[in-house]
C-alpha positions as CSV (number, residue, x, y, z in Angstrom):
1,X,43.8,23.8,35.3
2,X,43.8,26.3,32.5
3,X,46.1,24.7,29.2
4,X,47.2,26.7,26.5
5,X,46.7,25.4,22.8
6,X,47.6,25.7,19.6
7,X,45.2,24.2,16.4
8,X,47.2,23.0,13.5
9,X,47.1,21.1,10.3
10,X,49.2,19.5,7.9
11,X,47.0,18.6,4.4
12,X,43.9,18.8,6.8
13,X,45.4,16.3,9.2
14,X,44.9,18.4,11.9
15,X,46.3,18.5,15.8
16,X,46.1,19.8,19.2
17,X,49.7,21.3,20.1
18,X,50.4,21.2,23.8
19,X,53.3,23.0,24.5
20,X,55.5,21.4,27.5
21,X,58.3,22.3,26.3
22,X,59.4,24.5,29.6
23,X,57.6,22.4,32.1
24,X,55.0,19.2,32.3
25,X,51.6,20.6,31.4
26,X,49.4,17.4,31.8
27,X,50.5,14.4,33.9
28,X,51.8,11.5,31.9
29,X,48.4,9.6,33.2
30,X,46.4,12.3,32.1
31,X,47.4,12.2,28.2
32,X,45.3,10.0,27.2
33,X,42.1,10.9,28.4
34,X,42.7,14.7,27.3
35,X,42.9,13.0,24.1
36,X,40.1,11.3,23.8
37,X,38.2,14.0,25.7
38,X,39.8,16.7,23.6
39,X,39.8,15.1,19.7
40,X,36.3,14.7,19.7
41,X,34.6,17.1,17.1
42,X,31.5,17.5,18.5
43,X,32.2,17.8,22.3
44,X,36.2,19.0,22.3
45,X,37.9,20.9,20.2
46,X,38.1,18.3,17.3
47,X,41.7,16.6,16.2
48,X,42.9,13.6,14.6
49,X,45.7,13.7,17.6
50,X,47.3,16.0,19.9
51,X,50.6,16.9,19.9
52,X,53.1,16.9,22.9
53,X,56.2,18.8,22.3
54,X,59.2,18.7,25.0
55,X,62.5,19.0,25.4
56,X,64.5,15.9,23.9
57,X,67.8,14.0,25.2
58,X,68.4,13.0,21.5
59,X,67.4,15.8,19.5
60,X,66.4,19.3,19.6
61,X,62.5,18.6,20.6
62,X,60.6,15.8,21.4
63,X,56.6,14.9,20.0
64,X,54.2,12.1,21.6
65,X,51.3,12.0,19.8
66,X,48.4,10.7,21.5
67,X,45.2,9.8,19.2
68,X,41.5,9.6,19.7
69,X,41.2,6.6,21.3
70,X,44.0,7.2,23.9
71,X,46.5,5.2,22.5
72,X,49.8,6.6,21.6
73,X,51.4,6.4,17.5
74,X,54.9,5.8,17.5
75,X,55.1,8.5,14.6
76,X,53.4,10.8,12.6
77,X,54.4,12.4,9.4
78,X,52.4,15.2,9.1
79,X,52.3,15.9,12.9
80,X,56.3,16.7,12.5
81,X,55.5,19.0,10.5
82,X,52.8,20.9,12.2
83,X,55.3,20.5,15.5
84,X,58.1,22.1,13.1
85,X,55.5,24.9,12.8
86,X,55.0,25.9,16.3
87,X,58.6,25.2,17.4
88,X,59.8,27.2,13.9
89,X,57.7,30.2,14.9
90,X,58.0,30.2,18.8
91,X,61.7,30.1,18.4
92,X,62.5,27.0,19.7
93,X,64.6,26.0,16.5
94,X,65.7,27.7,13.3
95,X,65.9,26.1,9.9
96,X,67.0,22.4,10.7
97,X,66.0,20.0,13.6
98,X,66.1,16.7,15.3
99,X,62.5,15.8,16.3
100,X,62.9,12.5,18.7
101,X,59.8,10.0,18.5
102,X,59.2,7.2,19.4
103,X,60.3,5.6,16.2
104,X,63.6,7.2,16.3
105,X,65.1,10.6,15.6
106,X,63.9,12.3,12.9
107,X,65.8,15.2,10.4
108,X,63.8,18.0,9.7
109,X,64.3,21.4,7.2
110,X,61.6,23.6,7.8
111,X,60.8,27.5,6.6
112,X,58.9,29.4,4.6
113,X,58.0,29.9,1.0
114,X,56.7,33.3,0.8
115,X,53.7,33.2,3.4
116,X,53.5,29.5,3.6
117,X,55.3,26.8,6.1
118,X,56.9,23.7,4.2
119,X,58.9,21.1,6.3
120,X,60.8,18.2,4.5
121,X,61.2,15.0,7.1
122,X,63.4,12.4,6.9
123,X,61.5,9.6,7.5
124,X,64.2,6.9,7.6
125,X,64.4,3.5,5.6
126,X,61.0,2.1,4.7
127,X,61.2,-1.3,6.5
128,X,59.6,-4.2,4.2
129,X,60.4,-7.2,6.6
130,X,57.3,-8.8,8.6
131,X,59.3,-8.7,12.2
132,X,59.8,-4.8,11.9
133,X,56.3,-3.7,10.4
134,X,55.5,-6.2,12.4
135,X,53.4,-8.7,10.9
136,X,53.2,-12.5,11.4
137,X,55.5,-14.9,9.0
138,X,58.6,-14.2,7.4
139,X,60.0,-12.6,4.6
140,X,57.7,-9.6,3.0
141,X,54.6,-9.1,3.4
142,X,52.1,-9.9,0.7
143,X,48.8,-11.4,1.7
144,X,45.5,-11.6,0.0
145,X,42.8,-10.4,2.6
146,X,39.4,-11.0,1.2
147,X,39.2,-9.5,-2.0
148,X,42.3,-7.1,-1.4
149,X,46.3,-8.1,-2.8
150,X,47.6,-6.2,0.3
151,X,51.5,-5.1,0.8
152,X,53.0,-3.7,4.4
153,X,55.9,-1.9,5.3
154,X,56.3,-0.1,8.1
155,X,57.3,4.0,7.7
156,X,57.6,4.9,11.6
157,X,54.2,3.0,12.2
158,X,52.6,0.1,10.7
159,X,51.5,0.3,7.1
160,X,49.0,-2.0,4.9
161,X,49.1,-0.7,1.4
162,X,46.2,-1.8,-1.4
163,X,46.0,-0.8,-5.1
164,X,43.2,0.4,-6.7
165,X,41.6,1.1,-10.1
166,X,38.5,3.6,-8.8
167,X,40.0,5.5,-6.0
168,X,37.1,8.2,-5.9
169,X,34.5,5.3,-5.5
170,X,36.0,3.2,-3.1
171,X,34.9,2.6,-0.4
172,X,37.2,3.2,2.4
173,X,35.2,3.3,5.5
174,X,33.4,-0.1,4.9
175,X,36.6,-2.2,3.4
176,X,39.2,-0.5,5.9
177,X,38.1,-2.7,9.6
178,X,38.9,-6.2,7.6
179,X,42.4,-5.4,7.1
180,X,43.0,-2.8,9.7
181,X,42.5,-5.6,12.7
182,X,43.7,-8.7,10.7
183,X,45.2,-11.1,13.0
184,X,48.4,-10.8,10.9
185,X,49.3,-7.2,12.0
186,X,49.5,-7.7,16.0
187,X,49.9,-4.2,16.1
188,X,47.2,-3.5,13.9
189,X,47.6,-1.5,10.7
190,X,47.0,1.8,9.2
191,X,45.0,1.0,5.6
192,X,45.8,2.8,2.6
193,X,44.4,2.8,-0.6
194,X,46.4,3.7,-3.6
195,X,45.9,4.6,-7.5
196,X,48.8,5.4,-9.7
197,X,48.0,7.9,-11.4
198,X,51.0,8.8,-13.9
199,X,55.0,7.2,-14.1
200,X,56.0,9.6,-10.8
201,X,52.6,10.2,-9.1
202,X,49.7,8.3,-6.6
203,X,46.9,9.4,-5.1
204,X,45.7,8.3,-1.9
205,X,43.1,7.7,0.9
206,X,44.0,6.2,4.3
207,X,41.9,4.5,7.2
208,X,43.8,5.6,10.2
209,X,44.6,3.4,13.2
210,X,43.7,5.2,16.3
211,X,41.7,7.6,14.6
212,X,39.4,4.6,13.4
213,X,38.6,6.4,10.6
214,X,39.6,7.9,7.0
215,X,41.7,11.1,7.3
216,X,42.4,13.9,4.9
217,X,45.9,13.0,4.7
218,X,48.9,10.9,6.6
219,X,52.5,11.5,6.4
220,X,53.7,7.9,6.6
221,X,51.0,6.7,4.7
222,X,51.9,8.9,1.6
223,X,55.7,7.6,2.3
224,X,54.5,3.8,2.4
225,X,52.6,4.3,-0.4
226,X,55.1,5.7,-2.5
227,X,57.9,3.2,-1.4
228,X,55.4,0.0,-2.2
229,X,54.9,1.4,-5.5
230,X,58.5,2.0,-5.9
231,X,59.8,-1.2,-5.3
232,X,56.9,-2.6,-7.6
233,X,58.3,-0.6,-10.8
234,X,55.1,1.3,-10.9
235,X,56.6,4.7,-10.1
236,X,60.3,6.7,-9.9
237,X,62.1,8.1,-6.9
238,X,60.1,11.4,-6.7
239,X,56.9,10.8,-6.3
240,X,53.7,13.3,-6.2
241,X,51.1,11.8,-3.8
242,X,48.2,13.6,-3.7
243,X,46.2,13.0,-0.8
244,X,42.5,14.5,-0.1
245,X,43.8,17.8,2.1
246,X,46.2,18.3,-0.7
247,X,49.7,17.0,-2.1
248,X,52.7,15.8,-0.5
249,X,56.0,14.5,-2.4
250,X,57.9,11.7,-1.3
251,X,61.8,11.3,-2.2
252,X,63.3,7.7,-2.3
253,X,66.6,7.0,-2.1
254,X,67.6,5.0,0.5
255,X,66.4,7.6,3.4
256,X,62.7,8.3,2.2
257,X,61.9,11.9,2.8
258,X,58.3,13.6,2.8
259,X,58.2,17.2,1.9
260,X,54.6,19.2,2.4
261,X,52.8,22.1,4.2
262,X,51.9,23.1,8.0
263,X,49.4,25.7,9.1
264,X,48.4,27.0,12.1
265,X,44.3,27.1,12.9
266,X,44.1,29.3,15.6
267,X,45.2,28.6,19.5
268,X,43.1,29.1,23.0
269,X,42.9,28.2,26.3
270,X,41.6,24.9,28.2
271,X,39.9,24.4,31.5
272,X,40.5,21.3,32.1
């Protein structure tokens, strides 16, 4: 079958759109593998997800997001806002939203700034607890894993969040897998490592789950990040998180909210 697609990215976190919004374009069982088969940069077209947009029952559209591996993330930041994008331009929805997830139903303002897109999510209350990130134990989570004072809190998906003095020279892709799998996240994690870099700003680098790998940026990463510093005193309400595709900024107060870019690529057609 021939599938239309849309290329997108949000701070270089970037996604296969798959429009269903009208009618079911890839079988349910199918997802998965035209994830895996699709994400991978040398043989597909080369994504850190893909992006299923429908109608919603709770909201005015609906994303599943399916990563490389096959499985399915109960959120993602940035992937809003690329779904903002192509819903903003193709009509779907005007200035405000409801996006329904699988983490709940998320407020979005979306619209342009001359000629680029900028989409402000409301990510919901940053949840601290071990039973909702989830994590093993009770109370917060603060756990020393090998070398590596590590905090969690979950932003729409598990989060693990480390400090850092030498952001540039870390090394993310060989300290990431210790953490990431630790038998205290059943769920696994998402790893993120953070340097505060002034009184309202962090930068950032995170070791995707499902991805297996570091990406260029993540939505709830940057929100996780910025609330752990938060509620350490390290940083204010507002915070600049700049991320390696670019900068984000977080809002904190109560309801976190992530503000940043969307981009379309370029869009095409499938045999699959």
């Amino acid at each position: 079958m021939e599938i239309p697609f849309t290329k997108l990215h949000g701070n270089g976190n970037d996604f296969i759109l798959i429009d269903e919004y009208e009618k079911t374009v890839i079988p349910d069982e199918m997802k998965a593998q035209f994830a895996t088969l699709y994400c991978d940069r040398r043989f597909g077209i080369g994504a850190d997800g893909v992006l299923y947009l429908s109608k919603s029952g709770k909201g005015n559209l609906k994303m599943r997001i399916l990563q490389p591996d096959g499985s399915e993330a109960e959120m993602c930041g940035n992937g809003i806002r690329c779904l903002a994008k192509y819903a903003f331009d193709t009509g779907y929805v005007k200035e405000s939203c409801i996006v329904e997830t699988v983490a709940g139903e998320m407020p979005v303002a979306a619209g342009y700034r001359e000629d680029e897109f900028f989409a402000t999510i409301a990510m919901g209350t940053p949840l601290f607890d071990r039973r909702d990130i989830p994590a093993t134990g009770e109370g917060e989570y603060r756990e020393m894993i090998g070398p590596h004072e590590v905090y969690a809190v979950n932003t729409g998906v598990p989060h693990a969040v480390i400090f850092v003095d030498e952001l540039d020279r870390f090394e993310v892709a060989a300290q990431s897998p210790q953490i990431r799998f630790h038998d205290t996240f059943p769920k696994g994690a998402n790893v993120n490592f953070v340097q505060v870099t002034g009184p309202d700003a962090i930068s950032i680098r995170t070791f995707e789950r499902g991805v297996e790998a570091e990406t260029l940026s993540c939505g709830t990463g940057a929100t996780a990040a910025a609330a752990v510093a938060h509620k350490l005193g390290r940083v204010g309400t507002t915070v600049q998180v700049e991320t390696q595709g670019g900068p984000l900024v977080i809002t904190l107060d109560g309801v976190a909210k992530m503000e940043g870019p969307a981009a379309t690529v370029f869009t095409g057609l499938i045999t699959f």
